[in-house]
C-alpha positions, 0 to 999 in steps of 0.5 A: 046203548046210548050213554051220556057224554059231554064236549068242549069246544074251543072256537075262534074268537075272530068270527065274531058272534054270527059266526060263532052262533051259527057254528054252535047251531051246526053242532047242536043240529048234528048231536039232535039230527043223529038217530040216537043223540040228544043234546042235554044242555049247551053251556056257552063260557065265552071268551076265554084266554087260552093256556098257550096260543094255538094257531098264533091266538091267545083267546078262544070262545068256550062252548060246552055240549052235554048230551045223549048218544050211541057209540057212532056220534062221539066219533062223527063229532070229533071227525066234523070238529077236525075238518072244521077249521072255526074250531080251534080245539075240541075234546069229547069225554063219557061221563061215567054213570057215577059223576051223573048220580052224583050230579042228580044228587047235587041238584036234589040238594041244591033244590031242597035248599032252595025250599028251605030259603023260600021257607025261612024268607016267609018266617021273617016276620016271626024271626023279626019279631023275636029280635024286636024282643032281644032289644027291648030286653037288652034296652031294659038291662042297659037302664039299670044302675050298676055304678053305684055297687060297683063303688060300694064294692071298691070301698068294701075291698079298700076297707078290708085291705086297711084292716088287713095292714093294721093286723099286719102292723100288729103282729 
């Protein structure tokens, strides 16, 4: 029963690119070269610092495999890591079936979202036209004259308080 699985790989940053490359390709052709693998995705991080030196170096160039295989191919991996001595540390996990549905949803989200900005970038124009129509609204408001009730209210108040004191004095 093939199942999916995903390795990490650290490898030695001093064997340069041509080292790394070819280290990278050995890899990918032993998961593709097995009867039941097959390599999904190779993610390269890169240069990395490592949480604590390991065999007296502090970086390490990351390298993710994600792939198809039986039970015999995670083994073989891991045995052909061990005895390589360009890679420093190596970790292989199955993926259970829920972090891979869970996946596929993600990307189904991520692409309906994509769909949605390509859908709102060819509706700008009507977008834009309708914030041309605030401004010239907000302009038409802003040429109203407020100050004068304003100064007819405050003599309103003023008036009204001098009437109140005079009753006031009355009383």
């Amino acid at each position: 029963m093939r199942r999916r699985y995903e390795a990490l790989v650290i490898l030695d940053v001093n064997l340069g690119d041509e080292g790394i490359n070819s280290t990278i390709e050995k890899l990918e052709n032993l998961i593709n070269s097995s009867e039941d693998g097959e390599l999904i995705i190779t993610d390269r991080w890169g240069k990395k610092r490592l949480a604590y030196e390991i065999k007296k170096k502090q970086y390490g160039f990351y390298v993710l495999f994600e792939f198809f295989a039986g039970s015999v191919l995670p083994n073989e991996f891991e045995k052909i890591c061990n005895f390589d001595s360009n890679i420093m540390r190596q970790m292989v996990v199955l993926i259970p079936d829920v972090v891979v549905k869970l996946r596929e949803q993600e990307q189904k989200l991520r692409e309906t979202e994509e769909a949605r900005r390509q859908e709102i970038a060819s509706s700008k124009d009507e977008v834009h036209v309708d914030l041309l129509e605030t401004v010239e609204l907000e302009e038409d408001i802003d040429d109203i004259d407020l100050s004068s009730e304003s100064d007819t209210d405050d003599e309103d108040i003023e008036e009204k308080s001098k009437e109140d004191e005079k009753t006031k004095e009355e009383e």
